[in-house]
Each structure stands twice: as structure tokens, then as C-alpha cells.
C-alpha positions in Angstrom: -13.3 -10.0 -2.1 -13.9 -6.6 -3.0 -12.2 -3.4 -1.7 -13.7 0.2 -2.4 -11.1 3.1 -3.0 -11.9 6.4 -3.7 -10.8 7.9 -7.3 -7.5 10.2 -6.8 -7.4 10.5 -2.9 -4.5 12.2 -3.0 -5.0 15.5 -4.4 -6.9 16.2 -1.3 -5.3 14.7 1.4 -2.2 12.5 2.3 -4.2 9.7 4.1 -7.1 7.3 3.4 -8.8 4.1 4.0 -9.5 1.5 1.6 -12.5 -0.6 2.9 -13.8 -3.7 2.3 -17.2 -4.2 0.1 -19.5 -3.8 3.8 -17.6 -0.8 4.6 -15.1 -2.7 6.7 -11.8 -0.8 6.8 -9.2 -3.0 5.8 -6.1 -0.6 5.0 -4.9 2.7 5.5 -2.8 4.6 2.9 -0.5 7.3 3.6 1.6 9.3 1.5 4.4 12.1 1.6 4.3 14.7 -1.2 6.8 17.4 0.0 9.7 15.1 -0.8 11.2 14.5 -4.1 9.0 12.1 -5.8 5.7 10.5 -4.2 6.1 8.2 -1.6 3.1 5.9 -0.5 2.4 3.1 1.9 -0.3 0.8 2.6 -0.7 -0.2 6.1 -3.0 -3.3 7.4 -5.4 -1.9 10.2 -3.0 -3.3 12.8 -0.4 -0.3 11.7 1.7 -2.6 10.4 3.6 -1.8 6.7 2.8 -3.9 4.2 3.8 -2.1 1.2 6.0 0.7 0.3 5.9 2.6 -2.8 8.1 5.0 -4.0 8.2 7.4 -7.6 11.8 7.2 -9.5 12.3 11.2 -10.4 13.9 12.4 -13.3 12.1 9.6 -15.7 10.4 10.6 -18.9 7.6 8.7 -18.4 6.4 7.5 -14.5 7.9 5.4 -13.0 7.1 3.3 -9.6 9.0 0.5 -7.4 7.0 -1.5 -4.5 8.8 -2.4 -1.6 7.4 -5.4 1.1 9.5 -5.6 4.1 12.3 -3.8 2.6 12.5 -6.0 -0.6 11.8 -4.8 -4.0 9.1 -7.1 -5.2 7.6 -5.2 -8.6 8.5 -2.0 -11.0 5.7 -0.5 -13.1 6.6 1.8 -15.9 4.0 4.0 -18.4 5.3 3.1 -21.4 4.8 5.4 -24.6 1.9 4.4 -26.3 -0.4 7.1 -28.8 -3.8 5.6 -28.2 -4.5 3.9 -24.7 -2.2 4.1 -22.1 0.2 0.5 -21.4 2.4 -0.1 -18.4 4.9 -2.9 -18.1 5.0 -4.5 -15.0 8.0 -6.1 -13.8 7.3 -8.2 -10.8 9.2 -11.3 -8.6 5.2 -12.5 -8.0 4.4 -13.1 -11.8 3.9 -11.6 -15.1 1.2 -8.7 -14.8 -0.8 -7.1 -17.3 -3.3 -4.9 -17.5 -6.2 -4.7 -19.9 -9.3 -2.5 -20.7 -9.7 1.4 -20.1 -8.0 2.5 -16.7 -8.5 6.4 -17.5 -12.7 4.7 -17.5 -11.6 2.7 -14.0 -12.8 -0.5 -15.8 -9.7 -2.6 -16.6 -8.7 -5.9 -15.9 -5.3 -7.3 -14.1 -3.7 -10.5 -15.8 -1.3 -12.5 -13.9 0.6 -15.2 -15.8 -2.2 -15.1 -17.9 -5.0 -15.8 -16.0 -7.6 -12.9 -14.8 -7.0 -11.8 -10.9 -8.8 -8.7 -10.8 -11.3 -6.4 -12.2 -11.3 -2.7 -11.1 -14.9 -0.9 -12.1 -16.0 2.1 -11.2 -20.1 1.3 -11.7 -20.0 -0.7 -8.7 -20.8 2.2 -6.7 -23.6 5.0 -6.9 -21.2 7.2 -5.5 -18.6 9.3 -8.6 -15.7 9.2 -7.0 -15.2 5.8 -5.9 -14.3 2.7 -7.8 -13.8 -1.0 -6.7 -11.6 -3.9 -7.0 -12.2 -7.5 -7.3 -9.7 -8.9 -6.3 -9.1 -13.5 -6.5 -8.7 -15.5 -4.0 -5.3 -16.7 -3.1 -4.2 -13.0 -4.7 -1.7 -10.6 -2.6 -4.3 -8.2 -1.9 -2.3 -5.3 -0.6 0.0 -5.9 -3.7 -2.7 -4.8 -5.9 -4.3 -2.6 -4.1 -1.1 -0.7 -4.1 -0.7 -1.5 -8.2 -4.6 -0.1 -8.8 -3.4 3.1 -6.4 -0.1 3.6 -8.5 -2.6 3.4 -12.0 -4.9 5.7 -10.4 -2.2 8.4 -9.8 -0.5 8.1 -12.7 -3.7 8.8 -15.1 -4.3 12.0 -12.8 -0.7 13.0 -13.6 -1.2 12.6 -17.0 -4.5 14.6 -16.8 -2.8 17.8 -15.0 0.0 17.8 -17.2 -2.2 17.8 -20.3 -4.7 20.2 -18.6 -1.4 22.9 -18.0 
């Protein structure tokens, strides 16, 4: 199925929905700013949590941890790389990569070594939204929260290189 989110939501506002490709809503996103480090969490339309996100301060490079139902399920860490960003992904559901351009919002997430999602910004005619394919059988709100987490670390790194 594919889900449509729009391209750094959060330097405008602390909530969104992510909808479905026939503009279903399908999850709500909420996030806390004014605390030390980001805090994010993805809610099913029922209000119920499904994943909790939260931004390790005091790192040199960014650093995430993903929570579901109070269990740490994944880490993803920016790691230092000179000519395309990488991120290692450490995760109890699988091995995770990600390849292709995310700064471009056309990258591809590898699980165990087989493709589970495509995230592609040209599926839309509007700028500042991208969507993500994600496989069947996949745990959707997991990477939906992993594609938000890329998304907010690349506008990180642009305000920090733009100050």
C-alpha cells in the first residue's frame, strides 16, 4: 500500500496525518519540541500508540530509538560519511538498510536483504509531499516512523549547514 506524507511537517506544526494513497487518513503524528530532544509518536486513527520515538541528546551525529508498547524495537544512527549520507539501523525486526538519495526523497528500504519499500517524492504533483511504498506483510507504522526520522534528520542537517 502506499501512504503520502508531507516533506518536513514539523517545522510548521507539531501534528499531522499520514494518509493512505486515496486520501484515507491512516495515522496521526504528533510531536513535542520544547523538551530536550524531539519526541514523536505515531498513532492509528483509533488514538491508539503505536510507535514512540524519541532523539538521544548530546550525540555527535543524530541519533533515534523507536519504542512499541514500551519496548525498544530499533536504533537508527547517521553515521559519518563525506559523500551521501548512511544510517545504521539497528533493529529486533531485521537487518535494515537504506539505499538511493534520501536528501532527493527517492531511496529504497532493504530488510534482510530483500526490498520493502520505496519512498519517491514524484509520485505526487504536489512539492512538498512524498510517498511510501510500503510490502505487504511489512510493519507499516514501523516505517512510516523510520521514513519520518530520515526526513527530519536531512532537515537538521540542512539548517545546521544553512547557519
Amino acid at each position: 500500500m502506499k501512504y503520502q506524507i508531507r516533506q518536513n511537517v514539523f517545522s510548521i506544526r507539531s501534528r499531522f496525518i499520514i494518509k493512505d494513497e486515496h486520501e484515507q487518513p491512516r495515522y496521526t503524528v504528533e510531536g513535542k519540541f520544547f523538551s530536550l530532544g524531539k519526541q514523536l509518536t505515531l498513532y492509528n486513527m483509533q488514538g491508539v500508540e503505536e510507535i514512540y520515538i524519541e532523539q538521544k541528546i548530546f550525540r555527535f551525529l543524530p541519533e533515534y530509538h523507536f519504542y512499541k508498547k514500551r519496548q525498544h524495537i530499533a536504533t537508527i544512527k547517521k553515521e559519518i560519511s563525506f559523500l551521501r549520507p548512511r544510517y545504521y539501523i539497528e533493529s529486533n525486526q531485521g537487518h535494515y538498510e537504506i539505499e538511493g538519495n534520501v536528501f532527493a526523497y527517492d531511496f529504497k528500504i532493504i530488510k534482510n536483504k530483500k526490498m520493502i519499500a520505496i519512498v519517491n517524492k514524484r509520485w505526487f504533483s504536489f512539492g512538498d509531499t512524498y510517498g511510501v511504498e510500503i510490502s505487504d506483510c511489512e510493519d507499516v507504522s514501523f516505517i512510516l516512523a523510520l521514513v519520518i526520522v530520515l526526513d527530519q534528520i536531512h532537515h537538521e542537517d540542512q539548517k545546521n549547514h544553512s547557519s
